[in-house]
C-alpha positions as CSV (number, residue, x, y, z in Angstrom):
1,X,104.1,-15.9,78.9
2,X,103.0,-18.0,81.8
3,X,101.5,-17.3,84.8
4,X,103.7,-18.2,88.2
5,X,101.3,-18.5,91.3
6,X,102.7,-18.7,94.6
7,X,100.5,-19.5,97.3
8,X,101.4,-19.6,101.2
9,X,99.6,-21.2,104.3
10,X,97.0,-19.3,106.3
11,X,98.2,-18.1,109.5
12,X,97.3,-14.8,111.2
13,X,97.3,-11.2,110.2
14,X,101.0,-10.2,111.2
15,X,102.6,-13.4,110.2
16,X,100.9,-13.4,106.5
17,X,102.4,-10.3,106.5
18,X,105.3,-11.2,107.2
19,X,105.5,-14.0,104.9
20,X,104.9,-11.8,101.8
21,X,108.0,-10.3,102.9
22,X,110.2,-13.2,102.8
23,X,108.4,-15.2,100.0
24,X,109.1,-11.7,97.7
25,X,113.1,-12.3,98.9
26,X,113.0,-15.6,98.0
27,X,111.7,-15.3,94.6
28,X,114.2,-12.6,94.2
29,X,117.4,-14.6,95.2
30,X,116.5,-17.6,93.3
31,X,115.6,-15.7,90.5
32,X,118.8,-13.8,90.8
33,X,120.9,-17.2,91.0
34,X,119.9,-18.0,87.4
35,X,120.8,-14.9,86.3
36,X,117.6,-13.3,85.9
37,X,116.1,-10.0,87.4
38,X,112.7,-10.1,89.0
39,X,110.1,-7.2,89.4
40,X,107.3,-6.5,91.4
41,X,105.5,-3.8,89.6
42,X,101.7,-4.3,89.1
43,X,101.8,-3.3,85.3
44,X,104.7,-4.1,84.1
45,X,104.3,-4.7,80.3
46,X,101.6,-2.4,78.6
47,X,98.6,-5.4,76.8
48,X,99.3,-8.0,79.1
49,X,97.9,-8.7,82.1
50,X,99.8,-7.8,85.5
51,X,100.6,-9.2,88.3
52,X,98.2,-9.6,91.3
53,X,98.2,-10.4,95.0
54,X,95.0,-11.6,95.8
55,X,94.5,-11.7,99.7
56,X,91.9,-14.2,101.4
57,X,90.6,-12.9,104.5
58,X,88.8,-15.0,106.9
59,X,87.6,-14.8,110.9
60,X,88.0,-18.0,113.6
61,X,87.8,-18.2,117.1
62,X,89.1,-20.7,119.2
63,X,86.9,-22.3,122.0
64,X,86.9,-22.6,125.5
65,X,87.4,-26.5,125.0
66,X,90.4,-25.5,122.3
67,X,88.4,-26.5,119.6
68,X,88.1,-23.3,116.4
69,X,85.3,-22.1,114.8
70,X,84.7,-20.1,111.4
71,X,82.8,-17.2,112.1
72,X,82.0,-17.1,108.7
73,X,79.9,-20.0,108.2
74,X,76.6,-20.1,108.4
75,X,74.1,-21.2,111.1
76,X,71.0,-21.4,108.9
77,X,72.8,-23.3,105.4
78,X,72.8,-20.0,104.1
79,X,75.8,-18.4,101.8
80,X,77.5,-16.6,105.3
81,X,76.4,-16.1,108.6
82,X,75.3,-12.8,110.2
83,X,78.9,-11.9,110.9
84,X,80.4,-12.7,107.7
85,X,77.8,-10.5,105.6
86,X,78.5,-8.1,107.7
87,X,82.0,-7.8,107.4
88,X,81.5,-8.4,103.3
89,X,79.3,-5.6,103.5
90,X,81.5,-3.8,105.4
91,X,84.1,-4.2,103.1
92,X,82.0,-3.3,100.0
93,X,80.7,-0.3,101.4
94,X,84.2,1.1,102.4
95,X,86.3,0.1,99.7
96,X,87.1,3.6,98.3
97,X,88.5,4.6,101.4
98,X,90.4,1.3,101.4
99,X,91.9,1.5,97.7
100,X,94.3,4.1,98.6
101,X,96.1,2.0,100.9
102,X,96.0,-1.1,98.6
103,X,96.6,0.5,94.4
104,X,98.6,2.9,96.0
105,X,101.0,3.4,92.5
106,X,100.5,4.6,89.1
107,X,101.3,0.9,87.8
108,X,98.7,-0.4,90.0
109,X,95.6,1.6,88.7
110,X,96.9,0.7,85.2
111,X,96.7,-3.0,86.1
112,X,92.8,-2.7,86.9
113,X,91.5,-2.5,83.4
114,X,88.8,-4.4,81.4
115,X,90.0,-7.4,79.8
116,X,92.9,-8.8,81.9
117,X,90.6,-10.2,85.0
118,X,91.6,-7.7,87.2
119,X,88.5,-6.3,89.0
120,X,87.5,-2.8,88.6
121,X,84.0,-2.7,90.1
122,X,83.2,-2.5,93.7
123,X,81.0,-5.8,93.7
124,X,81.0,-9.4,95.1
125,X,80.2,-12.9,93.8
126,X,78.5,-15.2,96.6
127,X,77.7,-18.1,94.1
128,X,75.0,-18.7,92.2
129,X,72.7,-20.9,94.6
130,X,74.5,-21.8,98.2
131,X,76.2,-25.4,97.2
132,X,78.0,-24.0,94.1
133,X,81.3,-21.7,94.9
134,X,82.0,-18.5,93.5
135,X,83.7,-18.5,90.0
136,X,83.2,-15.1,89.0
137,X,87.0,-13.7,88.7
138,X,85.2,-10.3,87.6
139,X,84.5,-9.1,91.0
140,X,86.7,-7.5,93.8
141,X,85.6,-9.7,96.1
142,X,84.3,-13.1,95.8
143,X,83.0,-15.9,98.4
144,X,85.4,-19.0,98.7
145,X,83.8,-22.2,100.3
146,X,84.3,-25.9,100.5
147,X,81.3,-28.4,101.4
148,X,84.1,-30.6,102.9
149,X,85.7,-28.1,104.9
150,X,84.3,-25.8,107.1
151,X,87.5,-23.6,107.4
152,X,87.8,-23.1,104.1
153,X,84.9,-20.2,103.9
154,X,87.1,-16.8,103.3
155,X,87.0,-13.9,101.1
156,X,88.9,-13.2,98.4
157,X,90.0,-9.6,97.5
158,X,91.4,-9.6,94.4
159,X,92.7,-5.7,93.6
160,X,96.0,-6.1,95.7
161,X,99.5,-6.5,94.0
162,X,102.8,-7.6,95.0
163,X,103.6,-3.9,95.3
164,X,100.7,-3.6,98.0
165,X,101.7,-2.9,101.5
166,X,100.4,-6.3,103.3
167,X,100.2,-4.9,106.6
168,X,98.1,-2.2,105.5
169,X,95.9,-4.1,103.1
170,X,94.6,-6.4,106.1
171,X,94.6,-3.6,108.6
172,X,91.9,-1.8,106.8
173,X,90.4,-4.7,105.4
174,X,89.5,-6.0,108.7
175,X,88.8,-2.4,110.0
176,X,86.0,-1.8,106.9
177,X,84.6,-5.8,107.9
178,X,84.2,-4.6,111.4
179,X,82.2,-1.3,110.9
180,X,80.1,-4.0,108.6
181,X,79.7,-6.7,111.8
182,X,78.5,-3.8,114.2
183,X,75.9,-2.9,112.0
184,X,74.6,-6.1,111.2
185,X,74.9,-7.0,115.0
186,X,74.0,-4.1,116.8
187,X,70.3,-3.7,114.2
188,X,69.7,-7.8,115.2
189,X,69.7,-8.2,111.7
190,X,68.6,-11.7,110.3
191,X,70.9,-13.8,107.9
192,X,68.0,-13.1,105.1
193,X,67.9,-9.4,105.9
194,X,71.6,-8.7,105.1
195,X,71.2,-11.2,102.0
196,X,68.4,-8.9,101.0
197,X,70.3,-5.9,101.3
198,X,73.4,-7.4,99.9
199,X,71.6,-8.4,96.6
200,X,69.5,-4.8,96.3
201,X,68.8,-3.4,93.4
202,X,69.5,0.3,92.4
203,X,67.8,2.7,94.3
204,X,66.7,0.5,97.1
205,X,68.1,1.3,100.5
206,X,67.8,-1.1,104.0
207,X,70.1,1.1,106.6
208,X,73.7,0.3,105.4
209,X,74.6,-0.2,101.8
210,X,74.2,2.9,99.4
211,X,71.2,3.7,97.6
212,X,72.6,4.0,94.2
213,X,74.7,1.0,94.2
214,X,74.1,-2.5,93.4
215,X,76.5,-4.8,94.7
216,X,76.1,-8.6,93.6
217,X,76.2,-10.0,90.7
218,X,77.1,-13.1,89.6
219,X,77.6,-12.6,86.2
220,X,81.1,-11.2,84.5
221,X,80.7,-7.7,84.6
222,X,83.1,-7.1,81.6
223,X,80.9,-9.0,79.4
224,X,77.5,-8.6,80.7
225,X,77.9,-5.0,81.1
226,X,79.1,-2.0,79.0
227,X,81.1,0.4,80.2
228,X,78.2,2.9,80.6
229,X,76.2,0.9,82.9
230,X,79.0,-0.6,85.0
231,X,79.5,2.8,86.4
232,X,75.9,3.2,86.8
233,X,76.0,0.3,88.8
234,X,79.2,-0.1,91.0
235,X,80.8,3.5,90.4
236,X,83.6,4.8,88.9
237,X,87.1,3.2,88.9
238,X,90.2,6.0,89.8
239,X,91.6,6.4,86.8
240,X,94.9,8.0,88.5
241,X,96.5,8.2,91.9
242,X,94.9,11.6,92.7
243,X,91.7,10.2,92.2
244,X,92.4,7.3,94.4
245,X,94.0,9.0,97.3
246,X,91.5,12.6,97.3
247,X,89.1,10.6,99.1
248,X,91.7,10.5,102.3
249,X,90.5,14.2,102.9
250,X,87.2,13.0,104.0
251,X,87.3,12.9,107.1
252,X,84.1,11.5,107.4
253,X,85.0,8.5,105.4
254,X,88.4,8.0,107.1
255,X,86.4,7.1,110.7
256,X,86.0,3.6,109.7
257,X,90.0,3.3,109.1
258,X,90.5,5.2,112.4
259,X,88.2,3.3,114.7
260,X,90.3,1.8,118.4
261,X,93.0,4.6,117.1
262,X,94.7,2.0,114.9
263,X,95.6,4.7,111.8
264,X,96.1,7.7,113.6
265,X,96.2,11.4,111.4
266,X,99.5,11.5,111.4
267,X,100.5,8.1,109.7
268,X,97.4,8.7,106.9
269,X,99.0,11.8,106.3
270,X,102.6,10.6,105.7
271,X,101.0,7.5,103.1
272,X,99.0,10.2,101.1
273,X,102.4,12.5,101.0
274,X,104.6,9.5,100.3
275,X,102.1,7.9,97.8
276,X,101.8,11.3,95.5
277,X,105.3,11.9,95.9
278,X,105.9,8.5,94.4
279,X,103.4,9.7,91.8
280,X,105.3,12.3,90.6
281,X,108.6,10.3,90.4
282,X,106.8,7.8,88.3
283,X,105.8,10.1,86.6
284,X,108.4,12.8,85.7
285,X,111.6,10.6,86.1
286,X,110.3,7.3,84.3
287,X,107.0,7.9,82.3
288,X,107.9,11.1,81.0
289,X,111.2,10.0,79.3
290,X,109.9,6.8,78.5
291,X,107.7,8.5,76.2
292,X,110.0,11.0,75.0
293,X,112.2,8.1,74.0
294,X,109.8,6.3,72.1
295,X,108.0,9.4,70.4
296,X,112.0,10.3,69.2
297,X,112.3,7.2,67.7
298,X,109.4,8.0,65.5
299,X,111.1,8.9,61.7
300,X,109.4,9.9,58.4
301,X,109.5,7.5,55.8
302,X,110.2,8.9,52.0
303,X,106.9,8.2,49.9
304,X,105.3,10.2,46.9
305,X,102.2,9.1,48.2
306,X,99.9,12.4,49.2
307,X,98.3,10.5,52.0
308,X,101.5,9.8,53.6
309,X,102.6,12.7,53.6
310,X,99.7,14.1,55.5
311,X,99.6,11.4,58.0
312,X,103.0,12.2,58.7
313,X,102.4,15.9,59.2
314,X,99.5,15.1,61.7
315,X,102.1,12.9,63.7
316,X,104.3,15.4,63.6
317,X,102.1,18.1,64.8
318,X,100.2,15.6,67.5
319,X,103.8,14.7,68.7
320,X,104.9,18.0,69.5
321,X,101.7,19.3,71.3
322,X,102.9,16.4,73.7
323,X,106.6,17.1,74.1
324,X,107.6,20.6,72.6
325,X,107.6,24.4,74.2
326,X,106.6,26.8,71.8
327,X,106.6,30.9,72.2
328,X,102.4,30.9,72.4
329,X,102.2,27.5,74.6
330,X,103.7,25.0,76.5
331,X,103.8,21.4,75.5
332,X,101.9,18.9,77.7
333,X,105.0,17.4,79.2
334,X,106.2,20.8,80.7
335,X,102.8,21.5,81.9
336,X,102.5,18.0,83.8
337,X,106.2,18.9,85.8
338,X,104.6,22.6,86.7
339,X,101.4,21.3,88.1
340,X,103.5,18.6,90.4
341,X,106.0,21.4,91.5
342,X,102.7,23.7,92.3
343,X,101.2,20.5,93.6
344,X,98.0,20.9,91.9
345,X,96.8,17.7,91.9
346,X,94.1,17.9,90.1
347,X,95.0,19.6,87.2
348,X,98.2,16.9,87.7
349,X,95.5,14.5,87.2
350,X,93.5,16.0,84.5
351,X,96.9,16.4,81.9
352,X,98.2,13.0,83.1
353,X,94.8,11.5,81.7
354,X,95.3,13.7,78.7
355,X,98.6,12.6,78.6
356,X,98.2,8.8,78.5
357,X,95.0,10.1,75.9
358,X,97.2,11.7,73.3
359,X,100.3,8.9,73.7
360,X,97.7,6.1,72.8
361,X,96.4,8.4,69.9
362,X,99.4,9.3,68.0
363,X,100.9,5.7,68.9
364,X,98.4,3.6,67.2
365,X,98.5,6.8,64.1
366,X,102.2,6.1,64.0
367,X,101.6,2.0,63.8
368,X,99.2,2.6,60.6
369,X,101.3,5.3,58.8
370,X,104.0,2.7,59.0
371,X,101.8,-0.2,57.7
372,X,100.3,2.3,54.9
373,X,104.0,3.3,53.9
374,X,105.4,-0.3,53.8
């Protein structure tokens, strides 16, 4: 399998927008002439990597003599100016109130997993001394620059998809840089102060950035980190849509999103309703009988070997604790559609990690009992 990357000009917010729009209906129709079907799902074949959308998000003004300027750039030969660490920091600080509106779909949160580069950690890349570019495609957000080309310095977030709501993704992408810019402008912070801050260490805290958070690092954090330390570090990832979207009920959080009245209550409301009801369609209608269907395909193979035998019987009873009712319990399936019909999300959220727990178990006990028997 190869990778297809399609890239489109820079423009602004609304018309990049609107050009994921028709660059998806392109792909589909030409695609569709050669008799092929197209999909757009983050995670579409479990082992492999997905597909991502990676967004590059820069700031310009034009001048009163019609000449532009990057905001971004940097005044002093620094990495960014005041303005663009801000709105990095900004960013950084507010992602989790940001992801809900970007992984919004089961498929998407499966996509961000060790070992495809797909960033799972809330950290950035700046490059490793000023002349030498970001390469680090283990972070969310890295630090794009050219020497030649002043224009060229942008961000790159890296968690959207080509399910991700454009419009959205930059609205609260820009929203997040801003509350960054008005802290770094309104404190007359220094281009070596919000460096500093931006490359703290655990525990160390300047007036913006949390405390228990580091935030840079320039190495790959899949390989220079375990698993243990990364959410030391940079937090945890949401393993599921509940655990993206519960922060949404914070309504302290949500003020940066809200700021100039641009996401009212009303419309965060309907994309947390739509976005779990999507959730339990994914669930219930596709998941649930994609399993089922797989797990029935499952047959015992006729040995006189003891072992065998056993490992048979422990699929067979590890298979039904996932899919059958029983007079003293009810399998895991039936629990998962009468948490989503009580909408109680998190104990939704709890057996749908058990859930895709127990599949991967008795999967990979199925693949060696088949191996053993052949």
């Amino acid at each position: 399998m190869e990778q297809i990357e399609i890239d489109w000009k820079y423009s602004n917010p609304l018309q990049s927008a609107d050009n994921q729009v028709f660059v998806k209906e392109l792909v589909k129709r030409i695609f569709m002439k050669y008799g092929l079907e197209t999909t757009f799902r983050a995670k579409p074949i479990e082992k492999v990597a997905g597909s991502g959308m990676h967004v590059h998000l820069g700031i310009s003004i034009k001048k009163k003599d019609g000449t532009r300027a990057n905001l971004f750039n940097s005044y002093e030969d620094g990495f960014l100016s005041i303005i663009g660490y801000g709105a990095l920091m900004g960013m950084l600080k507010n992602y989790e109130v940001m992801n809900p509106f970007i992984s919004s779909t089961d498929d998407s949160l499966r996509r961000l997993k060790p070992g495809y580069e797909a960033p799972i950690c809330i950290v950035t890349s700046l490059g490793k001394t000023k002349d030498e570019p970001s390469r680090n495609r283990s972070v969310l957000i890295g630090l794009v620059k050219d020497k030649q080309n002043p224009f060229a310095t942008r961000f790159e977030l890296r968690s959207p998809n080509p399910s991700s709501n454009l419009y959205i993704t930059i609205a609260v992408s820009y929203l997040s840089m801003l509350d960054g810019i008005k802290y770094a402008v309104l404190n007359n912070k220094t281009e070596e102060a919000l460096l500093q801050e931006i490359c703290k260490k655990q525990d160390e805290y300047y007036g913006y950035l949390d405390k228990n958070r580091v935030y840079r690092s320039e190495e790959d954090v899949f390989e220079y980190y375990s698993e243990e330390k990364r959410e030391v570090l940079f937090g945890n990832s949401p393993r599921t849509v509940w655990e993206n979207v519960k922060v949404l009920n914070n309504k302290e959080k949500l003020k940066v999103l809200q700021y100039g009245n641009i996401l009212t209550d009303i419309m965060i409301k309907s994309f947390k309703t739509t976005t779990l009801e999507k959730w339990r369609l994914i669930v219930c209608k596709r998941k649930i009988k994609e399993y089922f269907a797989e797990m029935s395909m499952w047959k015992k193979i006729e040995s006189d070997d003891k072992k065998d035998n056993l490992d048979w019987e422990e699929i067979e009873q590890k298979r039904k604790y996932i899919y059958k009712n029983t007079s003293n319990q009810k399998g895991l399936f039936c629990k998962i559609y009468d948490a989503f019909e009580k909408e109680e999300w998190e104990n939704v959220s709890n057996l749908v990690i058990e859930l895709e727990d127990k599949i991967e178990e008795v999967r990979s006990l199925y693949s060696a009992y088949k191996k053993n028997v052949i």
